[in-house]
C-alpha positions as a Markdown table, in Angstrom:
| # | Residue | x | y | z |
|---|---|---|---|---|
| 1 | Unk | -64.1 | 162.1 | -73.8 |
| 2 | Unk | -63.2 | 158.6 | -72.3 |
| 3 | Unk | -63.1 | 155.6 | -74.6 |
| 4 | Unk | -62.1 | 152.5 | -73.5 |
| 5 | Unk | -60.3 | 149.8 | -75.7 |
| 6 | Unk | -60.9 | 146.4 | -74.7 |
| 7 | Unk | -57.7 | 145.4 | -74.0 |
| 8 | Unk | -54.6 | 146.2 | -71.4 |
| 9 | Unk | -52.4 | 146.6 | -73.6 |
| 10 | Unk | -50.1 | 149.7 | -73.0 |
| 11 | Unk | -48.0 | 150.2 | -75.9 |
| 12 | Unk | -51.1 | 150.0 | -78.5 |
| 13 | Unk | -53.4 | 152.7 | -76.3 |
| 14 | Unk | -50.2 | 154.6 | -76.0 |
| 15 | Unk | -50.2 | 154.6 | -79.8 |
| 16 | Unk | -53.7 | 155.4 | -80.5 |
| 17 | Unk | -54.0 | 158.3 | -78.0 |
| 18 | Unk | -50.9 | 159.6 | -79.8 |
| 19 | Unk | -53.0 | 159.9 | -82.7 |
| 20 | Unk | -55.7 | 161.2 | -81.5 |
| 21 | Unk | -56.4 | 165.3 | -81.3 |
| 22 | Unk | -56.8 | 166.0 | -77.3 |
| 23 | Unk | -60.9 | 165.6 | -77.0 |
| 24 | Unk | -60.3 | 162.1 | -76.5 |
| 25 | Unk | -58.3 | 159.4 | -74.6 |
| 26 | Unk | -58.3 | 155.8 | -75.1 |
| 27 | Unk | -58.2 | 154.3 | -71.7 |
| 28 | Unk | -57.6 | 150.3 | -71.2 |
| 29 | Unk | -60.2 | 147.6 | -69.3 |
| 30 | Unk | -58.1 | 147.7 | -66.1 |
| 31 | Unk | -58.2 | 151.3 | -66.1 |
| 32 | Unk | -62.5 | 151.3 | -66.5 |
| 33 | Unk | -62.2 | 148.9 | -63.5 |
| 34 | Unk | -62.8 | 145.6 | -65.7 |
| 35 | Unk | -60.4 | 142.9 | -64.4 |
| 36 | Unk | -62.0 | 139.7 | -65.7 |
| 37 | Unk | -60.7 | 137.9 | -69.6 |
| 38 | Unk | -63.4 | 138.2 | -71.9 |
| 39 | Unk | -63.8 | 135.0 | -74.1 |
| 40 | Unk | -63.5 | 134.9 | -77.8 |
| 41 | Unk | -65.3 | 132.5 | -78.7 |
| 42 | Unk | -66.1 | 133.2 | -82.6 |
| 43 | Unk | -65.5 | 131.9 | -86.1 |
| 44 | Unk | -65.3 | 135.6 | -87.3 |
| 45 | Unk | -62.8 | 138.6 | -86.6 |
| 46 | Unk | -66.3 | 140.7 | -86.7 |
| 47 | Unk | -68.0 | 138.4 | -83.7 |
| 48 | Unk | -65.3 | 138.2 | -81.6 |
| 49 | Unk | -64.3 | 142.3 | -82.2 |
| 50 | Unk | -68.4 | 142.6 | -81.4 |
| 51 | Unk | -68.1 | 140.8 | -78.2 |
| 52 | Unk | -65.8 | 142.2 | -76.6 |
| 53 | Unk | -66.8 | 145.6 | -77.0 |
| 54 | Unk | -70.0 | 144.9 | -76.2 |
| 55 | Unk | -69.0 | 143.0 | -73.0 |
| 56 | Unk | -66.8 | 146.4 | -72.1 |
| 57 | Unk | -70.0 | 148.7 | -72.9 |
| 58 | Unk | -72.6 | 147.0 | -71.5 |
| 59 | Unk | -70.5 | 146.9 | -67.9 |
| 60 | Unk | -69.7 | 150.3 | -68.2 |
| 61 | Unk | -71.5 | 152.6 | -70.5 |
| 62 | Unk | -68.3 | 154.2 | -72.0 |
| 63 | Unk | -67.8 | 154.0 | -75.9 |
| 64 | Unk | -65.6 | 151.2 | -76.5 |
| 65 | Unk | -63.7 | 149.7 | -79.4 |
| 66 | Unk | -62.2 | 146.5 | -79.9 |
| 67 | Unk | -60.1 | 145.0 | -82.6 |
| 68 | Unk | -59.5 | 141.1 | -83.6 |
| 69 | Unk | -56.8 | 140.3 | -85.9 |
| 70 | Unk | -54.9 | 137.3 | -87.4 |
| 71 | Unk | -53.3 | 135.6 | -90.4 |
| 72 | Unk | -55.3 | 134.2 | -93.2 |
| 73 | Unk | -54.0 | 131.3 | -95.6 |
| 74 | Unk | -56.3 | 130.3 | -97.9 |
| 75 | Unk | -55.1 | 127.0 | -99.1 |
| 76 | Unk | -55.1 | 125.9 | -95.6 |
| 77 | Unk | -59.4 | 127.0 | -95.4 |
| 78 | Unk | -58.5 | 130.2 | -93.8 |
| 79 | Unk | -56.6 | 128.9 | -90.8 |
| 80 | Unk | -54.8 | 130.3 | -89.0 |
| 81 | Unk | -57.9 | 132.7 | -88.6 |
| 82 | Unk | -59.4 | 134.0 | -85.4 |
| 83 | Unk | -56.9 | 131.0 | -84.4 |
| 84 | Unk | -53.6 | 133.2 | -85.4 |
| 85 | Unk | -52.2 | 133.4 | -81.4 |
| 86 | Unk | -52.8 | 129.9 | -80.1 |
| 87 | Unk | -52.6 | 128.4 | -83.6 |
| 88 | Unk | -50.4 | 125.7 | -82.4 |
| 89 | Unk | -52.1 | 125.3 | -79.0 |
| 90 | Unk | -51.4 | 126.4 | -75.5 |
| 91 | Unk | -48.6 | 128.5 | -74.0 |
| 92 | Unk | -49.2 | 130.6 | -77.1 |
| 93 | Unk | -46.0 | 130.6 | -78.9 |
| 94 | Unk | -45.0 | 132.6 | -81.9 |
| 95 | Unk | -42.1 | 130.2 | -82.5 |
| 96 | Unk | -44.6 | 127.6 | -82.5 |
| 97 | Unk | -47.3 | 129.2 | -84.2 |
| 98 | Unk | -44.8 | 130.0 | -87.1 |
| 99 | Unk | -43.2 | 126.6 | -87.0 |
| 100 | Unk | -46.7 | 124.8 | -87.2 |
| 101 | Unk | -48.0 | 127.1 | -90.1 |
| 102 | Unk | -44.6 | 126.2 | -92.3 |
| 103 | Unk | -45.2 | 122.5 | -91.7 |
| 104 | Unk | -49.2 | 122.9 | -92.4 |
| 105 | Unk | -48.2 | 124.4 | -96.0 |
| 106 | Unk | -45.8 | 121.7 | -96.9 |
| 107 | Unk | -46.0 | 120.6 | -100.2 |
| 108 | Unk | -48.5 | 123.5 | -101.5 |
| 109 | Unk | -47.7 | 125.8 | -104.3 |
| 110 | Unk | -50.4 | 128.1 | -103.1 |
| 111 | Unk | -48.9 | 129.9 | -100.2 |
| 112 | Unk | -50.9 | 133.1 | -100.3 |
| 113 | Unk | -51.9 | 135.0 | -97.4 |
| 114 | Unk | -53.5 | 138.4 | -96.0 |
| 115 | Unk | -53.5 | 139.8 | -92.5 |
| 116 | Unk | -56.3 | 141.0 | -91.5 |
| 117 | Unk | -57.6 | 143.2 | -88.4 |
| 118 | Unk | -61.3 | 144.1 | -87.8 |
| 119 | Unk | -62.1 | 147.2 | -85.4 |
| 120 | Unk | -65.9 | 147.3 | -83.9 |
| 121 | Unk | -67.1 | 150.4 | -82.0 |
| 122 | Unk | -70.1 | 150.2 | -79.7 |
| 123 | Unk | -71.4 | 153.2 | -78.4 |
| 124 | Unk | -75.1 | 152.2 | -78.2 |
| 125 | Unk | -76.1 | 152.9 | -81.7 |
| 126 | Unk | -75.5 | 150.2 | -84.3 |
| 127 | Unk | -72.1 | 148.8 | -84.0 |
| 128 | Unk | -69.2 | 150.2 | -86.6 |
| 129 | Unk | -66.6 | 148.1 | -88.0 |
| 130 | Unk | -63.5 | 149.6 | -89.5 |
| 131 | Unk | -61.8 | 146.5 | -91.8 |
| 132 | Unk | -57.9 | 146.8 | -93.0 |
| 133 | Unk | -56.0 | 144.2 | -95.3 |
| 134 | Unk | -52.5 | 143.8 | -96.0 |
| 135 | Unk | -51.9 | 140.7 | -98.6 |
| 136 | Unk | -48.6 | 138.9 | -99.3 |
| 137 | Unk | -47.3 | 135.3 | -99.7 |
| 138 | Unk | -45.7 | 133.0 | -97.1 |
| 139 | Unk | -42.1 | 132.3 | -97.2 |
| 140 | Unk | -40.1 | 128.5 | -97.5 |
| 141 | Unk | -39.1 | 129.9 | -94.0 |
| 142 | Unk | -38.1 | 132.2 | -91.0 |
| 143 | Unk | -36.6 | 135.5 | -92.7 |
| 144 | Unk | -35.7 | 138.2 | -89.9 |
| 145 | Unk | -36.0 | 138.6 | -86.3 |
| 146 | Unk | -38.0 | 142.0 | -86.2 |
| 147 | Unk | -41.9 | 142.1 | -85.6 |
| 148 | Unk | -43.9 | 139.1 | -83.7 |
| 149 | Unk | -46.4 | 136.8 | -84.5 |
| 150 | Unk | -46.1 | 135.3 | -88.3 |
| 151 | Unk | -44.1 | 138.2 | -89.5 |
| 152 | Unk | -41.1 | 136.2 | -90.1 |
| 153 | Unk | -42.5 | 134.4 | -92.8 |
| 154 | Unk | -45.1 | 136.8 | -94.1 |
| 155 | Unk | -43.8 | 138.6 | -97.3 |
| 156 | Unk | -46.5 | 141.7 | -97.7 |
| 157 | Unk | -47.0 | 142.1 | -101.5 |
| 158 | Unk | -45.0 | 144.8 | -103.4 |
| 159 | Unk | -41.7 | 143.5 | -101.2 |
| 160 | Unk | -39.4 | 140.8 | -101.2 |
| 161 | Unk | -38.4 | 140.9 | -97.7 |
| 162 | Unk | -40.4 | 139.4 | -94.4 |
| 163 | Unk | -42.0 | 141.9 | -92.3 |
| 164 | Unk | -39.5 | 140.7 | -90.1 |
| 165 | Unk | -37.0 | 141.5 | -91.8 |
| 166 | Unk | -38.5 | 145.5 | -93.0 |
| 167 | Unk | -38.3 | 148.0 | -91.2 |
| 168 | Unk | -40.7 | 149.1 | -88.5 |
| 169 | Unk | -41.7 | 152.2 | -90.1 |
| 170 | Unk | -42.1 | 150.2 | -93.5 |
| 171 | Unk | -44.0 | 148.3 | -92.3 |
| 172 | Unk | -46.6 | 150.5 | -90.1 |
| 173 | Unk | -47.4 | 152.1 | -93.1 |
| 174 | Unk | -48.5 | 149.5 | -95.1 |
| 175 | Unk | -49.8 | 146.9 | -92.4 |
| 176 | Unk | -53.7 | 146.1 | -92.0 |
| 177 | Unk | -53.8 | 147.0 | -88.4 |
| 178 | Unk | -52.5 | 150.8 | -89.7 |
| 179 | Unk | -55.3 | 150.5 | -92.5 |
| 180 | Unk | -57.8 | 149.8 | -90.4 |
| 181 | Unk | -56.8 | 152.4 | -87.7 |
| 182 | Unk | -57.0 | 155.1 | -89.9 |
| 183 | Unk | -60.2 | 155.0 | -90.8 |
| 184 | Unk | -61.3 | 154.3 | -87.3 |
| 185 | Unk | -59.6 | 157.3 | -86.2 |
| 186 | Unk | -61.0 | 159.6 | -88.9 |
| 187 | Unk | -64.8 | 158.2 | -87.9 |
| 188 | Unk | -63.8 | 159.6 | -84.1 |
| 189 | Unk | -62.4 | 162.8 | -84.6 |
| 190 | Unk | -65.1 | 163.6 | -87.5 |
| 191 | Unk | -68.1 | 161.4 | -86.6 |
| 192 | Unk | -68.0 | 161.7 | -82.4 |
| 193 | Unk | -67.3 | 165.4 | -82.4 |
């Protein structure tokens, strides 16, 4: 069984077919002949997950999942949020990004934070969200050069290290885009079977 990800990504559907028994492959947007960007143009992680799913099922009738992620600082009212890639405008930078975020949280004492990633699957029964969390603190500043985004300075709890300075395997198995995957995955093979 086909299921398309919204996305092109390569090296994500690579990892998600890898983890999935052989009754089902995770084929991109390109691949289910949609070419065009579809917007984003949500408050939530859930709306914008929603829509672009949607947007992939309604045009072609295949299950489809989609997944919106990002960084979460409290003190700062939730921003970077649904923001987390073009935080600090457009090109989207992570240097920037990261750079901007350090400067916002100047000053406060509060500097925790969660990553969150939200998973929606439409297959043309009530959609299905699949929610992981991974919580830490901010650092002073950049620690590491491994991982992208904000994992320079983002200091998952139970560590004293940046998840850009842990490892890669450390990290997968603690991260909120793991969390969230895993339950996904179990709904497919048990729930679409």
């Amino acid at each position: 069984m086909k299921i398309i990800l919204a996305s092109n990504n390569k090296h994500k559907i690579a990892e998600i077919n890898e983890l999935l028994d052989n009754r089902f492959e995770v084929i991109s947007l390109t691949e289910a002949g949609i070419t065009e960007d579809i917007p984003e143009p949500y408050d939530t992680f859930e709306e914008n997950a929603l829509a672009k799913a949607q947007y992939a099922f309604d045009k072609t009738g295949l299950i489809t999942f989609s997944e919106d992620s990002g960084l979460v600082v409290p003190a700062l009212k939730g921003a970077p949020g649904v923001f987390s890639a073009r935080y600090a405008g457009e090109p989207r930078s992570d240097a920037r990004n990261t750079a901007k975020l350090l400067q916002d949280l100047e000053g406060y004492a509060e500097r925790d934070a969660y990553y969150q990633t939200t998973i929606c699957l439409v297959s043309g029964a009530k959609p299905m969200y699949f929610k992981g969390t991974c919580a830490g603190t901010i650092a002073e500043n950049v620690q590491g050069e491994g991982g992208f985004g904000y994992d320079p300075i983002f200091i998952p709890q139970g560590y004293d290290q940046t998840f850009g300075q842990l490892s890669p395997a450390v990290k997968k198995s603690i991260s909120h885009r793991a969390k969230a995957m895993a339950l996904f995955i179990t709904y497919i093979q048990e729930g679409l079977s």
